[in-house]
C-alpha positions in Angstrom: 44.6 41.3 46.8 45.2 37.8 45.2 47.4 37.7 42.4 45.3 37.0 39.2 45.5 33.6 38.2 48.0 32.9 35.3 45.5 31.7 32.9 43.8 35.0 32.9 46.5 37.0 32.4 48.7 38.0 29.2 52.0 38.5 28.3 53.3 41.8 26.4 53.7 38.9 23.6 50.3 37.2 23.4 48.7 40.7 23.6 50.5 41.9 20.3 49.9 38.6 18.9 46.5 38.9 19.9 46.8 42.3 18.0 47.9 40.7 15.1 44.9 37.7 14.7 42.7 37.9 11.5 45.3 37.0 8.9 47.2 34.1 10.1 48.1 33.5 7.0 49.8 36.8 6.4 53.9 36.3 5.6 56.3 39.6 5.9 56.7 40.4 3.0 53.7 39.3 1.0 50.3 39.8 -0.5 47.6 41.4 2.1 44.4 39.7 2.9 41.9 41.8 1.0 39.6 42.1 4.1 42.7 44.4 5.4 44.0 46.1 2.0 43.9 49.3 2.7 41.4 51.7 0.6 43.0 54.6 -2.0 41.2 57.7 -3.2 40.2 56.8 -6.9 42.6 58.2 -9.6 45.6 57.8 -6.9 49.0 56.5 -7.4 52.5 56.4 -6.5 54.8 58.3 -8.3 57.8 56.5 -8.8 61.0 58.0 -11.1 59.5 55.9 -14.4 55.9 56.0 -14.5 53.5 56.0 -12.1 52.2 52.9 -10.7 48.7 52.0 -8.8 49.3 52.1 -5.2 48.0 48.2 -5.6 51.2 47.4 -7.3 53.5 47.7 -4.8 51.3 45.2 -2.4 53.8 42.5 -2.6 56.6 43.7 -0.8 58.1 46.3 1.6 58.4 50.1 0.8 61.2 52.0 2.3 60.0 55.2 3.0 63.6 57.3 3.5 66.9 56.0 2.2 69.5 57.9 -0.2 70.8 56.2 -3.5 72.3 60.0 -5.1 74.5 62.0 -2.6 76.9 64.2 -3.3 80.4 62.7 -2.7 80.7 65.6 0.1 77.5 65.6 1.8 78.4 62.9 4.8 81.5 64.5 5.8 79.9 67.7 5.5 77.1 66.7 7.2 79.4 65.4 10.3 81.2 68.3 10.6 78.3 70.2 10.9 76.7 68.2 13.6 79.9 68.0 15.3 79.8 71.9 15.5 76.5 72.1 16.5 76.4 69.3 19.2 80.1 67.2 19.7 77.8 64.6 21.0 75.6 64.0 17.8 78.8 63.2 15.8 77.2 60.3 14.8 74.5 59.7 12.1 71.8 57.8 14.2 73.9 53.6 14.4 76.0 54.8 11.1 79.4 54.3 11.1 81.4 57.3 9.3 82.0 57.1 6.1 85.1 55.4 5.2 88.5 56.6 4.5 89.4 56.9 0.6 90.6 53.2 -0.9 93.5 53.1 -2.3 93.7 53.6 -5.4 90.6 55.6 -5.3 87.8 54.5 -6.7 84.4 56.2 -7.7 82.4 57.0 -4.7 79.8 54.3 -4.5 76.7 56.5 -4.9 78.2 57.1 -8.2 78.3 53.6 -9.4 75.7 52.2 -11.3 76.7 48.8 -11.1 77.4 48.6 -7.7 74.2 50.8 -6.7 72.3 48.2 -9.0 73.6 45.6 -7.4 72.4 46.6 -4.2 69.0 47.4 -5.2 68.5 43.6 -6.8 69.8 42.6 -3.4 67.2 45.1 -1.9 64.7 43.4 -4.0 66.0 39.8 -2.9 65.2 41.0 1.0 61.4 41.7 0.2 62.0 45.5 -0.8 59.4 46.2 -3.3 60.2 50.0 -3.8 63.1 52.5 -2.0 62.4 56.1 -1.7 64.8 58.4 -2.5 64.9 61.4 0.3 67.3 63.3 -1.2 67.2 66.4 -3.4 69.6 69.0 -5.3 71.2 70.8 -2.4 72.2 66.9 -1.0 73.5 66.3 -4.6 70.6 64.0 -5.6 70.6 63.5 -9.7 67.9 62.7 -10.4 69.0 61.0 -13.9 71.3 58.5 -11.6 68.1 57.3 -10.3 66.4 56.8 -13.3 69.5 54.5 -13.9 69.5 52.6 -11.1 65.7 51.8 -11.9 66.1 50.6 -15.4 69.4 48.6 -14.4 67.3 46.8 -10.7 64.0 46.9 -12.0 63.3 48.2 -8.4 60.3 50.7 -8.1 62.5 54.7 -6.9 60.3 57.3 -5.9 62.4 60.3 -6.0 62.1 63.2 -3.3 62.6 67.0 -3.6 62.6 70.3 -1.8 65.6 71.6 0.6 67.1 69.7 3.5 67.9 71.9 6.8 69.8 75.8 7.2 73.3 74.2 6.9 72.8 73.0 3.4 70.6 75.5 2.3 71.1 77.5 -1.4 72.0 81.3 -0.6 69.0 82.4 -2.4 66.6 80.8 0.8 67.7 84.1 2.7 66.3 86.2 0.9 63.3 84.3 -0.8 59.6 85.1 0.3 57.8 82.1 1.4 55.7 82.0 -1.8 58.9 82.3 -4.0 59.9 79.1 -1.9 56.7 77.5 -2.1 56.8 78.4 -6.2 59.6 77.0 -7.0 58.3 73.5 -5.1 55.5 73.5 -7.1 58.1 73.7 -10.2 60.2 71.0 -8.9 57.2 68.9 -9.0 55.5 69.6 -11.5 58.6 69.5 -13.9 60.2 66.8 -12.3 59.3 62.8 -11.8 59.3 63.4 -8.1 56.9 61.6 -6.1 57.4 63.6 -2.4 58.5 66.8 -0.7 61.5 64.7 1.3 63.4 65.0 3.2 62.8 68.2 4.9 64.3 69.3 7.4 65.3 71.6 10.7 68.4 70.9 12.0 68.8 71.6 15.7 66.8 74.2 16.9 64.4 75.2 14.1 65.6 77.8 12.7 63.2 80.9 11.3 64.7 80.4 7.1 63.8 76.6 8.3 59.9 77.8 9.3 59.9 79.7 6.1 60.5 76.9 4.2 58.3 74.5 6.2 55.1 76.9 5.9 56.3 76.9 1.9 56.3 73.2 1.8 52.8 72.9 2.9 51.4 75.8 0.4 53.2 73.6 -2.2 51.6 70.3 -0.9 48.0 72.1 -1.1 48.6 72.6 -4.6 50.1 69.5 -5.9 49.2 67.2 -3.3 52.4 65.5 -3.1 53.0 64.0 0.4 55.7 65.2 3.0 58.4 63.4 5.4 60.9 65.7 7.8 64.0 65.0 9.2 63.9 66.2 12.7 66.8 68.3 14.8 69.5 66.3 17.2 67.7 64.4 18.6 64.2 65.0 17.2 63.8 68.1 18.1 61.1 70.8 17.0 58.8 67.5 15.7 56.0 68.7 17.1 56.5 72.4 15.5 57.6 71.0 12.3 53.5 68.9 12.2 52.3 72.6 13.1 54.1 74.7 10.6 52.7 71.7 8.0 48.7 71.6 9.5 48.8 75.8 9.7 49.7 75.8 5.7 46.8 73.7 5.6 48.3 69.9 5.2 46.5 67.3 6.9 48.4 65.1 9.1 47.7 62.1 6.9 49.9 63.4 4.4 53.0 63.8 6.8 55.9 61.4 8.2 57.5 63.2 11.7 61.0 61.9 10.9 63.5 59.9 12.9 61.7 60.2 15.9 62.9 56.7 16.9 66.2 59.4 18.5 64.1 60.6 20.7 64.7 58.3 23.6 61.3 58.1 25.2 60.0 54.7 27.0 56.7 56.5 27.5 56.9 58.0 23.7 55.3 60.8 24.9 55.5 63.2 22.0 55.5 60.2 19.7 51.7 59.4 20.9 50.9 62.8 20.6 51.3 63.1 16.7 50.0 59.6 16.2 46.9 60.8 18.1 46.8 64.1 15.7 46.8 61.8 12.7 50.9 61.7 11.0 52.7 58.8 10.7 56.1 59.2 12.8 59.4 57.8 11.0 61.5 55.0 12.9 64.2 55.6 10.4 67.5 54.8 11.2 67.3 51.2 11.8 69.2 48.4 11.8 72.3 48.7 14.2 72.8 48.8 17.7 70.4 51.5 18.1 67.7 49.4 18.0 67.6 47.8 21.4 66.3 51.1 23.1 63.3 51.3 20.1 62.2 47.9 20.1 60.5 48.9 23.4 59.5 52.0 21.8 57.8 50.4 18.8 56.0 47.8 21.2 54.3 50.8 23.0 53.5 52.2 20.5 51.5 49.5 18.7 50.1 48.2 22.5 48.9 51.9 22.4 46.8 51.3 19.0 49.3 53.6 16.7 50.3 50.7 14.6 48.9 52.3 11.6 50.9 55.6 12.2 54.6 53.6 12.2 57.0 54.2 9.4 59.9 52.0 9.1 63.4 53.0 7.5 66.9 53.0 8.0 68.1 56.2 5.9 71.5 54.3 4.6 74.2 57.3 3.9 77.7 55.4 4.1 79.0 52.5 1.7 80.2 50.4 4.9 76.3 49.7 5.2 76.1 48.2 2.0 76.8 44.9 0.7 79.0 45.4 -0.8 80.8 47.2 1.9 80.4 44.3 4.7 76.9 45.5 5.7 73.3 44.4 5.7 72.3 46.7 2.7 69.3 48.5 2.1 67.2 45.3 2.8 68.2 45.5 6.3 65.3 47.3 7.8 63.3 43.8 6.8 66.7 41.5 7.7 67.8 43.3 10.5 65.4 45.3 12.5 61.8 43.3 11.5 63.3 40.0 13.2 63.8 42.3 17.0 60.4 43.4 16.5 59.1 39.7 15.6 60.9 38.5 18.8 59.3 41.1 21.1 56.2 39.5 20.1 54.5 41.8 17.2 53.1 39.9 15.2 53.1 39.3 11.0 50.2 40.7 10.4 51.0 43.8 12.3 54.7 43.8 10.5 53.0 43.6 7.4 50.4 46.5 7.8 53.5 48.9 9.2 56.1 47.9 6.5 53.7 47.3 3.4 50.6 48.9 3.6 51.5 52.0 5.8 53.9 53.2 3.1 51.5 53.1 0.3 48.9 55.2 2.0 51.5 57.6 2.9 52.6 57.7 -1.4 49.8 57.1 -2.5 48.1 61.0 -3.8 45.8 61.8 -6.6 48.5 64.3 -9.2 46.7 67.9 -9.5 48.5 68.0 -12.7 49.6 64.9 -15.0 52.8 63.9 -15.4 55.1 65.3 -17.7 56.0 63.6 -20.8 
């Protein structure tokens, strides 16, 4: 057979660039072309720890679906220890570096600053962030008035998660709670609280049955207050596609979920990745920013040659001060400083960046409130 001829045939890059035609004009971040804004139900907007905004609002930059700005001071080394026990493999937190060793003389743990959390959210800002989700909630030793804080001090749009994490970090009382006493309290948390997501939830190696309780619980909280869901799957992204089952069974449509980090799962044919794109969830590429990031570049790329651009979430779930700017790293910016550029060289184009890091984000937020918000 002879070769086709060169002129007729296209490079990985000139196919996603091809992808991306239609908005030339489009700049990462910035304003969408209105051809391409994406539609919201009427009456729906994003609740974010101050007020609640029109999904609109947040058109002009970059939303980071899953980071933490409130941890408890123990969580990380907890949380390393745990995985340690579990799998001495997975001692490390995606491309995270652990968290450093105690300065001398000690100082306040950083997600206890103000001014230096502040600081990195006007520096967030700076990068083209135009709003940070908080995926924390109070068994992670998220407080919740901390965020409020950090808000008024940035001026950066926080939309605050809640619910429980994984079985490790569970409260005692999930043992022995009925799924609808789960699912009741939810429904508490976010109706008394200025959350704006069930997030991050979680199973932490192999799902656990307390973990399917509280999955099942989640959705039957979602149905009645419509808040949408993002997951945090096992080592290494285990039980996703359960987790999306557990969630559709309590009657959530996939819409309304992230699959998180699912950019650990090493897969060059993204095999379960495609699968719940094709159901209709947006999968979480959430850990991003370090030297991860050469294996899911490729990953990305086939997914979007695939058609599943609209069902990518970007992230990089910061946890350790060393990743801040203050601590030598890129910040929370860095999923638009760091990891947008790799993808930009492998050919996707602006238009395409902009639809996965600014629009997809605000579809996923965006829900009409069952109940208004609480004075």
């Amino acid at each position: 057979m002879l070769a086709e001829p060169r002129s007729l045939r296209l490079t990985r890059r000139e196919a996603l660039n091809i992808l991306g035609l239609g908005a030339a004009a489009a700049v990462l971040p910035g304003a969408a072309s209105g051809a391409n804004s994406p539609q919201f139900p009427k009456g729906a907007i994003i609740r974010t720890i101050l007020k609640d905004l029109p999904p609109e609002a947040l058109a002009g930059g970059s939303t980071l679906f899953h980071e933490h700005m409130s941890l408890a001071e123990d969580f990380m080394p907890r949380w390393m220890s745990y995985a340690r026990a579990t799998n001495p493999q997975s001692g490390r937190r995606g491309a995270a570096p652990p968290p450093p060793a105690p300065a001398t003389p000690p100082q306040p743990f950083f997600m206890q600053d103000p001014e230096l959390m502040a600081d990195e959210m006007r520096a967030a800002a700076k990068d083209g962030v135009s709003c940070i989700v908080d995926g924390g909630h109070p068994d992670m030793g998220r407080d919740l008035e901390f965020l409020k804080e950090l808000s008024v001090k940035s001026g950066l749009p926080i939309v605050a998660g809640c619910g429980f994490y994984t079985q490790p970090f569970y409260p005692a009382e999930i043992a022995t709670w009925s799924e609808d006493q789960i699912a009741q309290e939810l429904i508490r948390q976010a109706n008394s609280q200025p959350v704006g997501v069930f997030g991050e939830i979680g199973s932490w190696d192999e799902i656990t049955d307390n973990e399917r309780k509280v999955f099942r619980a989640v959705g039957k909280a979602h149905v009645a207050t419509n808040l949408p869901i993002f997951t945090h799957t096992g080592i290494p992204g285990k039980s996703a596609m359960e987790q999306l089952d557990l969630l559709e069974g309590a009657g959530v449509k996939p819409q309304r979920i992230v699959i998180g980090h699912l950019g650990n799962l090493n897969d060059p044919k993204v095999e379960v990745h495609k699968a719940i794109c094709k159901r209709g969830a947006f999968i979480g590429f959430d850990r991003q920013g370090g030297p991860g990031d050469a294996r899911q570049v490729p990953m990305v790329v086939a997914l979007i040659e695939a058609g599943y651009a609209d069902n990518l979430m970007f992230s990089s779930d910061l946890s350790s001060e060393a990743q801040t700017k203050k601590g030598g790293g890129a910040g929370y910016g860095k999923t638009l400083t760091v990891w947008v550029p790799k993808l930009r060289q492998a050919g996707v184009s602006d238009e395409i960046l902009h639809g996965i890091t600014v629009d997809n984000p605000r579809r996923f937020l965006a829900f009409v409130p069952k109940k208004k918000r609480k004075a």
